[in-house]
Rosetta silent file (secondary structure, phi, psi, omega in degrees, C-alpha in Angstrom):
SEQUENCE: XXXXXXXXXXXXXXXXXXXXXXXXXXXXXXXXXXXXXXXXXXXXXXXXXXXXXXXXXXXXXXXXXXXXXXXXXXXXXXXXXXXXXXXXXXXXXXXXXXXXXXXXXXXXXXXXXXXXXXXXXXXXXXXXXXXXXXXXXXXXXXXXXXXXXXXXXXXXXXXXXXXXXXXXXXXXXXXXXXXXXXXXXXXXXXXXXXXXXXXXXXXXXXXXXXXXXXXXXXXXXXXXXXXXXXXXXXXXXXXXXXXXXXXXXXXXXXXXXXXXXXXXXXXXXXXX
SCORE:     score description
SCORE:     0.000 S_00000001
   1 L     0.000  137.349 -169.338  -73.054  -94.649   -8.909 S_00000001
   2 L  -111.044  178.295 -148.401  -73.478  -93.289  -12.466 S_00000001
   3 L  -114.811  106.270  169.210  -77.161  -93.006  -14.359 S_00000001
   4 L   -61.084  149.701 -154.383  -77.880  -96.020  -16.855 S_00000001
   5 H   -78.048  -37.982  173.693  -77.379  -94.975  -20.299 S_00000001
   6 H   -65.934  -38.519  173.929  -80.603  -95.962  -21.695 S_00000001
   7 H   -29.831  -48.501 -176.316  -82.011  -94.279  -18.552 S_00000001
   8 H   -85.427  -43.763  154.278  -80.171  -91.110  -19.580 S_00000001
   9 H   -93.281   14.779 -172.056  -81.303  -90.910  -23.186 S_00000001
  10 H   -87.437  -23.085 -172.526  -85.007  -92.111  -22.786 S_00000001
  11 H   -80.786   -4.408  175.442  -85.132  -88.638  -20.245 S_00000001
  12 H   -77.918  -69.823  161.954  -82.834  -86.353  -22.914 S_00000001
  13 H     3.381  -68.302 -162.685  -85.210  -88.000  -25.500 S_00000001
  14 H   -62.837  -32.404 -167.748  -88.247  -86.921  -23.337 S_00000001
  15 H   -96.758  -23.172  175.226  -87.347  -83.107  -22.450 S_00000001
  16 H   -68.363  -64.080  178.997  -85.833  -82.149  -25.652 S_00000001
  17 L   -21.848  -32.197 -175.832  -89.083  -83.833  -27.690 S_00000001
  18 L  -104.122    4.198  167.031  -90.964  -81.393  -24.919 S_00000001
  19 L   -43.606  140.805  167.248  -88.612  -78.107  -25.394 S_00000001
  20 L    87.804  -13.321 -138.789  -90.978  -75.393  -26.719 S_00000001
  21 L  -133.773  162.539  164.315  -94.440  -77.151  -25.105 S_00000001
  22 L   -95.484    5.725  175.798  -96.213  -75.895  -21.773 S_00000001
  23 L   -98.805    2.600  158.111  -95.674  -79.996  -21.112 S_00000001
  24 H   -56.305  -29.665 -151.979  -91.802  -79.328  -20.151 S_00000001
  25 H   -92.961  -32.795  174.356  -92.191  -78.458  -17.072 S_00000001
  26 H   -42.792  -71.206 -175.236  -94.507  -81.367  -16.362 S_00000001
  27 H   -55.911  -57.129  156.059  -91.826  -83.437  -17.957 S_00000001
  28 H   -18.800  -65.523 -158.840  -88.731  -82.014  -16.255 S_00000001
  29 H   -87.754  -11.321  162.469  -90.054  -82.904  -12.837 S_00000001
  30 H   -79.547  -23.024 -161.681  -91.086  -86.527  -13.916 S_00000001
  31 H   -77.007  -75.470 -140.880  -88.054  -87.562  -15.412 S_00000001
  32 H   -42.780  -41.667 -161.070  -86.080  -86.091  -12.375 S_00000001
  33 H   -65.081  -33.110  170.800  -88.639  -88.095   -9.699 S_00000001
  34 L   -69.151   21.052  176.857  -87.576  -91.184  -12.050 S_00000001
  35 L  -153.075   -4.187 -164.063  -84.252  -91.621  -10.648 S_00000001
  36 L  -163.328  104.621 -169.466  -84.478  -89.481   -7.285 S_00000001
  37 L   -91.306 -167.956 -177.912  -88.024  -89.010   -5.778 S_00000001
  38 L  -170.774  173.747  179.245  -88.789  -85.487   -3.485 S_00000001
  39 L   -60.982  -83.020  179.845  -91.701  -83.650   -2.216 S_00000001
  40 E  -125.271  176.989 -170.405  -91.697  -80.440   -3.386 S_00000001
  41 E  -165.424  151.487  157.716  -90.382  -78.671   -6.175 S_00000001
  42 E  -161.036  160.742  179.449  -89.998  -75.119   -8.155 S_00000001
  43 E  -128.712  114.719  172.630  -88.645  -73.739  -11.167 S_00000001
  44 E  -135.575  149.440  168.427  -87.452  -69.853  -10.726 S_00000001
  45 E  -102.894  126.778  161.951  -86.163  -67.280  -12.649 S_00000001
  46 L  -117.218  112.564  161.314  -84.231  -64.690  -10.831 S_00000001
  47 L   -61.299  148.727  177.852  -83.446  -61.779  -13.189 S_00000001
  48 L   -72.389  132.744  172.698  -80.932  -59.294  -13.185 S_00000001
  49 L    60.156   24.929  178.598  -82.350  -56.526  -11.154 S_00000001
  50 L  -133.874  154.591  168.372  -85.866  -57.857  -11.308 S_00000001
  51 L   -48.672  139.052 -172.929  -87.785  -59.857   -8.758 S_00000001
  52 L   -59.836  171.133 -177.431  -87.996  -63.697   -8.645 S_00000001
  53 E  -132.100  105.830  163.165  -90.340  -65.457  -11.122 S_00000001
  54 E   -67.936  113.578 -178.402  -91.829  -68.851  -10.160 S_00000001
  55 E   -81.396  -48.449 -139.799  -91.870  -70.848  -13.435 S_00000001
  56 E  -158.469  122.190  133.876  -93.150  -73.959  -11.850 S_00000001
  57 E  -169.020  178.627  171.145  -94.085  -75.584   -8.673 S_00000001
  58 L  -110.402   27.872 -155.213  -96.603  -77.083   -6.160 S_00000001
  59 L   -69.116  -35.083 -174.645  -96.268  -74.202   -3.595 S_00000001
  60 L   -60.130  128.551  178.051 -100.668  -73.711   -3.557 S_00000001
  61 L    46.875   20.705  139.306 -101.713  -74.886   -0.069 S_00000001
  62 L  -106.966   -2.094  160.652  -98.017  -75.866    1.604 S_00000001
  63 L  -122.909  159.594  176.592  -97.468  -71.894    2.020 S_00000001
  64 L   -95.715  153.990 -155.120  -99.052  -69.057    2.745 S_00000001
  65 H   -76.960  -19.955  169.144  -99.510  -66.694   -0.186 S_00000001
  66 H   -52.304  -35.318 -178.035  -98.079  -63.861    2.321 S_00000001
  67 H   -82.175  -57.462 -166.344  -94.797  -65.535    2.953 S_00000001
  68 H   -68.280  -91.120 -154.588  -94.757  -66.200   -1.244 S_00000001
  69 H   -57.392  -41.830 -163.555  -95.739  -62.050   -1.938 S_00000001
  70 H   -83.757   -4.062 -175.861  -93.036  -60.891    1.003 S_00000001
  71 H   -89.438  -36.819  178.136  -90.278  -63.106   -0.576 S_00000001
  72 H   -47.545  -65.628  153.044  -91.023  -62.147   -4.255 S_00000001
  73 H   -41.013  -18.573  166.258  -91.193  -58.394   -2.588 S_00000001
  74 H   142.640  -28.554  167.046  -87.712  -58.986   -1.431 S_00000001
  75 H   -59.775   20.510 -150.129  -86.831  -61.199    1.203 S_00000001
  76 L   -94.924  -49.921 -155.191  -85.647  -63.452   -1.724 S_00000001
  77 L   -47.471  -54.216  171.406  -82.451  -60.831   -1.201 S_00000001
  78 L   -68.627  -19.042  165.696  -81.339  -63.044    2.188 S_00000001
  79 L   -25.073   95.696  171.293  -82.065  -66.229    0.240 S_00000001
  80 H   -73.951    1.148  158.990  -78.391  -68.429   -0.070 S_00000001
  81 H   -80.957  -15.975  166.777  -79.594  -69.321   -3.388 S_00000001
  82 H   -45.785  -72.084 -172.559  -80.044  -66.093   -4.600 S_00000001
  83 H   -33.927  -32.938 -175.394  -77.300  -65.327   -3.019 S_00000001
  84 H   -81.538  -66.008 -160.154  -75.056  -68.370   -4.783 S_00000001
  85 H   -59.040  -65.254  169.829  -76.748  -67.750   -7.943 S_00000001
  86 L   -67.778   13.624  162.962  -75.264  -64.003   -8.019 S_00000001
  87 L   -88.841    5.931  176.890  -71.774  -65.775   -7.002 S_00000001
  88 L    52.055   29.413  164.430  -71.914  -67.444  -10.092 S_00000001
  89 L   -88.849  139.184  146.634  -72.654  -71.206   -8.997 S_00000001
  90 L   -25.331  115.274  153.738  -73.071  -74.055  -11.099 S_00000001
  91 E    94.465 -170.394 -161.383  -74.627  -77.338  -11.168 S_00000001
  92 E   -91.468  121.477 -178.228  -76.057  -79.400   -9.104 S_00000001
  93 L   -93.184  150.720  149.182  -76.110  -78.239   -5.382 S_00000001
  94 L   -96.783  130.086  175.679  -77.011  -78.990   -1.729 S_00000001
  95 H   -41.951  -69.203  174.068  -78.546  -76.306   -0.534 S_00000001
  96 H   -35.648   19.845 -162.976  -76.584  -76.952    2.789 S_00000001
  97 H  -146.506   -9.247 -179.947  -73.040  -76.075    1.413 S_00000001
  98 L  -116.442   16.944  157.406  -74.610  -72.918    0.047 S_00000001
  99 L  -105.657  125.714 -168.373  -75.348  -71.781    3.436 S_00000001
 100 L   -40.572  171.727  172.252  -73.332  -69.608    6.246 S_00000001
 101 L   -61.365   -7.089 -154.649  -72.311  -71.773    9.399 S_00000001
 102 L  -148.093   12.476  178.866  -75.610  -70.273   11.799 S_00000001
 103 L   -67.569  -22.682 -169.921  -78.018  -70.253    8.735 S_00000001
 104 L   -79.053  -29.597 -176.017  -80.352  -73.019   10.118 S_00000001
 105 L  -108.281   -7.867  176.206  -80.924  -70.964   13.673 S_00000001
 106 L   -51.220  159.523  170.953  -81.217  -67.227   11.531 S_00000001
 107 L   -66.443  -88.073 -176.612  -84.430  -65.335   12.162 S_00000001
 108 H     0.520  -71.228 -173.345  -84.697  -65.976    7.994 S_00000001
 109 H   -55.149  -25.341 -162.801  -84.664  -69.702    8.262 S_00000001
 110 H  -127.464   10.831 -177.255  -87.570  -70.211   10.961 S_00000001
 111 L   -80.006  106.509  154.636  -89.876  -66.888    9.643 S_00000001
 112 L   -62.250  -39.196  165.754  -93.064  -68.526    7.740 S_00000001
 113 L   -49.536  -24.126 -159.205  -93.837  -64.673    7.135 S_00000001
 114 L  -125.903   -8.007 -154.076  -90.903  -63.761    5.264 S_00000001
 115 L  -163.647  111.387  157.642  -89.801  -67.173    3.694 S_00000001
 116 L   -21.398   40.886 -163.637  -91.488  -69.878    1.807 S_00000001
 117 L   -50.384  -29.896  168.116  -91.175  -72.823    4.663 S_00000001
 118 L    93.788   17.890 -166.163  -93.345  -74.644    2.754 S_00000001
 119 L  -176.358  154.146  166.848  -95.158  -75.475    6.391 S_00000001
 120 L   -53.734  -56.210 -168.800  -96.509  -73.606    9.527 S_00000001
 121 L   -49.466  108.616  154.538  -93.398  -75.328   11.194 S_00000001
 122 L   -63.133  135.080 -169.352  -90.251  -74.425   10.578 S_00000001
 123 L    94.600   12.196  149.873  -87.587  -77.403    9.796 S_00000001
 124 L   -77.234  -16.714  138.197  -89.924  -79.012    7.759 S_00000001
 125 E   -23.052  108.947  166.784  -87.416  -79.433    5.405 S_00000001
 126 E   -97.566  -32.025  162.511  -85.201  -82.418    5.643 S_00000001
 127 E  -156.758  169.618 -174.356  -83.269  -81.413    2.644 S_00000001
 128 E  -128.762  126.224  168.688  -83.105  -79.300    0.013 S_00000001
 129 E  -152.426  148.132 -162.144  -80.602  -79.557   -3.572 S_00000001
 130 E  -143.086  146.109  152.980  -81.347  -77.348   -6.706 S_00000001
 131 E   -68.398  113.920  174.771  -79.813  -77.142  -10.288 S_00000001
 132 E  -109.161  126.058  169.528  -78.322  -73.615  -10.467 S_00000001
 133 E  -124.494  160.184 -149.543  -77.996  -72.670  -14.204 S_00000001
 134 E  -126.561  146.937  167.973  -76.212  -69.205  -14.901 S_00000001
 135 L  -109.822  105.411 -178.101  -77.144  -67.066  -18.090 S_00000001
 136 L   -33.617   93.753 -162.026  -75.162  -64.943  -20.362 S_00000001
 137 L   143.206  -22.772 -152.589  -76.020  -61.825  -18.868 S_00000001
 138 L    24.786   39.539  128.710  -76.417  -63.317  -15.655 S_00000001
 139 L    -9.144  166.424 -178.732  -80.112  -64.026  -15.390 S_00000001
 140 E  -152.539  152.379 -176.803  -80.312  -67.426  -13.328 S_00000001
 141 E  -150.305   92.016  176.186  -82.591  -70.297  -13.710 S_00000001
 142 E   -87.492  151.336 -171.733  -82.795  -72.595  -10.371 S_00000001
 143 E  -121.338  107.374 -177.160  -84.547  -76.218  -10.015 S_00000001
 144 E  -127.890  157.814  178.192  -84.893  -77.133   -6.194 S_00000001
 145 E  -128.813  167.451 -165.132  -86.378  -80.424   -5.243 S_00000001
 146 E  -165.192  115.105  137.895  -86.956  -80.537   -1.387 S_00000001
 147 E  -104.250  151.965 -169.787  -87.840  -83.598    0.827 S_00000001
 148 E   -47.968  132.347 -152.459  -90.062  -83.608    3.488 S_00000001
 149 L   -68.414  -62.713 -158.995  -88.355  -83.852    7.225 S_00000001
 150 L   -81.116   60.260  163.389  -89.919  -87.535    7.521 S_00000001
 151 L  -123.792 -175.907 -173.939  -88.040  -88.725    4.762 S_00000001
 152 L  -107.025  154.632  170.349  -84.337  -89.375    4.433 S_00000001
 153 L   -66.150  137.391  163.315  -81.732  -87.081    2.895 S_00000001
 154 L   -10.376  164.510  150.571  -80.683  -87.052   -1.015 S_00000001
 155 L  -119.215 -169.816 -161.801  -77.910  -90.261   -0.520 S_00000001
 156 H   -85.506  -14.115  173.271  -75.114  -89.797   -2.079 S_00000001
 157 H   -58.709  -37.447 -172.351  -76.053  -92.237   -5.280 S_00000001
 158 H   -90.320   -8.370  173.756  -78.774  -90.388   -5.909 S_00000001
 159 H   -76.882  -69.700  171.274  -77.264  -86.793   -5.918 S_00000001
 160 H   -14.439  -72.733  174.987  -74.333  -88.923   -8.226 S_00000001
 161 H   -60.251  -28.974  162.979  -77.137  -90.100  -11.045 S_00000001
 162 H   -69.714  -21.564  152.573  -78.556  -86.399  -10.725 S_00000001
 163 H   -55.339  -72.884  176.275  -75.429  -84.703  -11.270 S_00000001
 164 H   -37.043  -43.050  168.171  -75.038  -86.703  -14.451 S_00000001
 165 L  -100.228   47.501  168.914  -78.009  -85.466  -15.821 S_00000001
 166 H   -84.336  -10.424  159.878  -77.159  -82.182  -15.187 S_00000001
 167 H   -61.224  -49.730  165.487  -76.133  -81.415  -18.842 S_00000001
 168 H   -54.596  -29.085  178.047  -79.253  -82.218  -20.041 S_00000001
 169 H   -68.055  -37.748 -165.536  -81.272  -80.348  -17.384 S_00000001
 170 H   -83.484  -28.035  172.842  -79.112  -77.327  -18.414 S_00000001
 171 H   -61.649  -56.268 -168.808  -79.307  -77.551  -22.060 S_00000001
 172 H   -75.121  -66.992 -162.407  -83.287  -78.346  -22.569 S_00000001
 173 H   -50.554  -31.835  156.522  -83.868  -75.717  -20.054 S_00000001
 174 H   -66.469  -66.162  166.398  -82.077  -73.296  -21.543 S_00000001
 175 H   -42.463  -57.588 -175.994  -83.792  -73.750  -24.637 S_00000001
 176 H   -68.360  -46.308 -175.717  -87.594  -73.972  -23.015 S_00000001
 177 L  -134.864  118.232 -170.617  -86.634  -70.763  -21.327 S_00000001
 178 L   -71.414   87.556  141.390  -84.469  -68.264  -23.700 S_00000001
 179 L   -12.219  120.231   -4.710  -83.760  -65.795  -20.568 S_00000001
 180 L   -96.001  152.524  178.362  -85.308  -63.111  -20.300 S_00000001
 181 L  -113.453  -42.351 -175.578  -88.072  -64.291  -22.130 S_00000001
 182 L   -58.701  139.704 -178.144  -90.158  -62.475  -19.825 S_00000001
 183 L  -102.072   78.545 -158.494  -91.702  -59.001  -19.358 S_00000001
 184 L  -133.037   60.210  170.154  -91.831  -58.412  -15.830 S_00000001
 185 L   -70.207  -18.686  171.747  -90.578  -54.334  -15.983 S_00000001
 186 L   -58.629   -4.721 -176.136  -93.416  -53.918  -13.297 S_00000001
 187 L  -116.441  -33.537  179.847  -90.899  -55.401  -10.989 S_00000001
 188 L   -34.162  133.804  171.886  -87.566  -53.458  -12.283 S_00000001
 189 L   -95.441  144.243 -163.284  -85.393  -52.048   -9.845 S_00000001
 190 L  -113.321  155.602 -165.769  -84.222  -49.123  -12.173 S_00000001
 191 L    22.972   40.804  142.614  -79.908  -48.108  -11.317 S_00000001
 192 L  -116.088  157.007 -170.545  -79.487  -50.724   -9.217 S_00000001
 193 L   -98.166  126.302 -169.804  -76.633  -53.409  -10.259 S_00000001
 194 L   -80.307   22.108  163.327  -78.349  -56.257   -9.334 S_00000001
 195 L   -82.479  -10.276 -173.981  -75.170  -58.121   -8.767 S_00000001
 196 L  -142.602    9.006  133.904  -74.568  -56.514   -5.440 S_00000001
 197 H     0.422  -68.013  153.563  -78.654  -56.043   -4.705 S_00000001
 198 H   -23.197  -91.649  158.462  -77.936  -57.250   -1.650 S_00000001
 199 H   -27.819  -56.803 -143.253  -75.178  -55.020   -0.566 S_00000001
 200 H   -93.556  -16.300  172.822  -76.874  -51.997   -1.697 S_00000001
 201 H   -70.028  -48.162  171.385  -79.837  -53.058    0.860 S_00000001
 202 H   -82.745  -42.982  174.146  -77.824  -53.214    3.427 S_00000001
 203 L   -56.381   -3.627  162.825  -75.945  -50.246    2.920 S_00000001
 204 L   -79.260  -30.943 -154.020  -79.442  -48.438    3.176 S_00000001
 205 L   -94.839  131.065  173.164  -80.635  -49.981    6.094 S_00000001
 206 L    35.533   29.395 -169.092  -80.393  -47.397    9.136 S_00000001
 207 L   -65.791  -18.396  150.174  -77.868  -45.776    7.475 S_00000001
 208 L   -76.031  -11.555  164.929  -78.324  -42.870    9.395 S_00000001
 209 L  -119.029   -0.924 -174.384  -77.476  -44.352   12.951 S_00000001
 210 L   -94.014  142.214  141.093  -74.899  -47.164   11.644 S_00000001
 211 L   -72.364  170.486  172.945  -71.781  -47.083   10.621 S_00000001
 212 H   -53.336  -35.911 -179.696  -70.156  -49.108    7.273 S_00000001
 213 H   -74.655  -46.783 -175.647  -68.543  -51.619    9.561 S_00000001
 214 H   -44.202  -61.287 -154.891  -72.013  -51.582   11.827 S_00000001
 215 H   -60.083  -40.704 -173.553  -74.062  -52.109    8.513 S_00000001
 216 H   -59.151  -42.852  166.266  -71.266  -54.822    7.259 S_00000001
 217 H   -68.139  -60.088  145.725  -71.930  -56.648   10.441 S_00000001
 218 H   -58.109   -5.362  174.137  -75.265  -56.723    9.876 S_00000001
 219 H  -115.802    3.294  158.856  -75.327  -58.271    7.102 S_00000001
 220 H   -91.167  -27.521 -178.580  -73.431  -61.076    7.894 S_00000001
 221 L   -68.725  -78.572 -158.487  -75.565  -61.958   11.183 S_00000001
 222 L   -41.862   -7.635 -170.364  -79.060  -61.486    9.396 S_00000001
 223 L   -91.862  -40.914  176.031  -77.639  -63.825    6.383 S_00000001
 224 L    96.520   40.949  163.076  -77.040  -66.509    9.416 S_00000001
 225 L   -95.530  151.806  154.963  -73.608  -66.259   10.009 S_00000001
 226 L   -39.759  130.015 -173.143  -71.936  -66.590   13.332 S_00000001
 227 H   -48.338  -44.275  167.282  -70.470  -64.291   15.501 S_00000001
 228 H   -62.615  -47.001  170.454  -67.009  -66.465   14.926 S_00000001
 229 H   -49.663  -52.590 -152.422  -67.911  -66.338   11.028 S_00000001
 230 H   -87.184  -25.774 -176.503  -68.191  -62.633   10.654 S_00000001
 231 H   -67.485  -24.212 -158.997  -64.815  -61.929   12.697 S_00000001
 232 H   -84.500  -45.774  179.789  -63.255  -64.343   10.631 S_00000001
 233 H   -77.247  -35.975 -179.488  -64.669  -62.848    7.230 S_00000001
 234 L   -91.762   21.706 -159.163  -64.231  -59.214    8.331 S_00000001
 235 L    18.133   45.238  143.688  -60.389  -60.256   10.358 S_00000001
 236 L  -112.736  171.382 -168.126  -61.370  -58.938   13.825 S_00000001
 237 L   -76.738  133.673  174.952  -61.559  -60.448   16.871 S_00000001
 238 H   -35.360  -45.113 -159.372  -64.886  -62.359   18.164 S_00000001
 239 H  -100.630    3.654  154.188  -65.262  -60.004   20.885 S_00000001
 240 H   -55.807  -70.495 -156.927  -64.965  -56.862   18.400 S_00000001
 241 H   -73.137  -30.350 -178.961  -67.711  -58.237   16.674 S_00000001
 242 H   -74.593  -34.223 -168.122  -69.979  -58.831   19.952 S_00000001
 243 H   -66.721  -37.107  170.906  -69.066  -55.122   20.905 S_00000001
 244 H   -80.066  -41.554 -172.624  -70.666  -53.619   17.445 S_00000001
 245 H   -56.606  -31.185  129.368  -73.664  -55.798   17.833 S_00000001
 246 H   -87.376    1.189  138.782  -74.184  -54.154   20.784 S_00000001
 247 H   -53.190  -40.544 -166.044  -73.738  -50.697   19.868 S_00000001
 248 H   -69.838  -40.930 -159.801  -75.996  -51.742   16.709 S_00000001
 249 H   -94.935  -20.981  170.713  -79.016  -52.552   18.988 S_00000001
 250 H   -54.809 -111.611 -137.809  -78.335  -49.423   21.614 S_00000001
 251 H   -20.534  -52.728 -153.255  -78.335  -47.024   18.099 S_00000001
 252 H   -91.255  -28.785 -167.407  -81.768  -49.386   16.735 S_00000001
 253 H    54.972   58.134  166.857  -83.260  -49.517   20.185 S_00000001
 254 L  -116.199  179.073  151.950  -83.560  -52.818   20.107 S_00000001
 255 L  -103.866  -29.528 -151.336  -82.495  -56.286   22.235 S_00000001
 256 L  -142.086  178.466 -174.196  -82.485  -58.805   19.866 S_00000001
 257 H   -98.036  -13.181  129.601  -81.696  -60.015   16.731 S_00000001
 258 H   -48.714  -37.629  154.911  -85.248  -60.674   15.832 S_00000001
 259 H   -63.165  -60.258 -161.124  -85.897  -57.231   16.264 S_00000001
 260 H   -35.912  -83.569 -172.840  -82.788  -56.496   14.261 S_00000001
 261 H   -70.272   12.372  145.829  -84.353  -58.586   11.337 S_00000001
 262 H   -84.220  -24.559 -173.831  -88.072  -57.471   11.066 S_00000001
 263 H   -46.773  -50.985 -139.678  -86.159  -54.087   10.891 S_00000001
 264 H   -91.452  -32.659  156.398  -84.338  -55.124    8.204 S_00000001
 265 H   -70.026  -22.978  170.015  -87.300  -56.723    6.304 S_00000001
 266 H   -58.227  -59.791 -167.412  -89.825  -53.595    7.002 S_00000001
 267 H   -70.833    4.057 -164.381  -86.786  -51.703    5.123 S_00000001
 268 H  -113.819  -16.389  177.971  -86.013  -53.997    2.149 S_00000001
 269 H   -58.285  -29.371 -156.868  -90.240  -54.390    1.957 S_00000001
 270 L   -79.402  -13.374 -164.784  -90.984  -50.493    2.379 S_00000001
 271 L  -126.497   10.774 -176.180  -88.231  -50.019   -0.451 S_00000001
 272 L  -104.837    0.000    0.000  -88.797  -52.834   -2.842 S_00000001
């Protein structure tokens, strides 16, 4: 199903007329609700090599401002939209297609401390799909709309009519925010390339009892890939990969992979 055409220029109509205004943002998130409704919502800038920037949303009193300060502080870094967004994707997404195979069951995914659940519960989410727009420069500017788990998923009509106006989303937005418009050097990571920000996290982390393949392995588990995923992305055999994982937690003096990943947030908090 495509997006009726007067439909489609009274909302181009609406957001260019509000380009420039502190009533875009307003405007952005009505027109979208008029053809697809949702829950929740934000508008973030993630900068190169700067911390995210919440543009927009209705995040006051469905999160705690702790989980909102440690992701901002850096657990944003495990994030697959970050993560997609320095991959250079486009358009309109489902979150779910921008996640490893074991992402749903990750320590990440079910932390309220570390990650912006939007609920005590974890899995209150029933779905999630965001506009990823990319910036010369590669600045990023994401749109996620998120319904609530006792609602139904996106269908597929309505992801179809939202997709259509995805020129328009990307265009006015671009305009209302010239990237970087912002001054937010209080956040600069200074000589790191924030295209591999990630990487360079993990390559840090316990780097004195791990090896590179040890560290590499971490950082596919802690992301919320599979044991079968990381042999497959690294070509060794599944039971290679269970064999470092336990050398990783003898070295860490750990059991589990919940310890493994408060480690790994203590280290990206302590150094961000």
């Amino acid at each position: 199903m495509t997006i009726d055409v007067q439909k489609a220029v009274s909302i181009s109509a609406d957001l260019f007329r509000s380009v420039g205004t502190d009533l875009y943002p307003e405007i952005l998130i009505s027109s979208l609700r008029s053809v697809a409704s949702f829950d929740i919502f934000a508008i973030v800038n993630y900068p190169i090599g700067q911390s995210p920037i919440f543009l927009y949303d209705n995040f006051p009193g469905l999160t705690s401002p702790g989980a909102m300060k440690a992701y901002v502080a850096g657990t944003y870094l495990l994030d697959p939209v970050y993560t997609a967004c320095r991959s250079g994707a486009m358009g309109l997404r489902r979150f779910s297609d921008l996640t490893p195979d074991n992402y749903f069951e990750s320590e990440y995914y079910i932390s309220t401390d570390v990650h912006p659940c939007i609920s005590s519960k974890p899995g209150a989410i029933a779905e999630e799909i965001v506009y990823i727009i990319q910036y010369e420069g590669g600045s990023s500017l994401v749109v996620s709309m998120m319904r609530l788990k006792s609602r139904s998923y996106f269908t597929n009509s309505e992801f179809s009519i939202l997709a259509d106006l995805e020129p328009v989303i990307r265009q006015s937005a671009m305009k209302q925010w010239e990237l970087p418009p912002l001054d937010a050097s209080a956040n600069k990571r200074p000589g790191r390339d924030a295209s591999s920000e990630l990487e360079v996290a993990f390559s840090e982390f316990a780097s004195e009892a791990l090896s590179s393949r040890e560290q590499s392995i971490v950082s596919f588990l802690l992301r919320g890939h599979s044991t079968l995923s990381v042999a497959m992305n690294l070509s060794i055999a599944e039971g290679t990969v269970k064999v470092h994982r336990r050398h990783i937690y003898e070295k860490l003096n750990i059991s589990s992979q919940a310890e493994l990943f408060l480690l790994f947030c203590r280290h990206i908090l302590r150094n961000n």
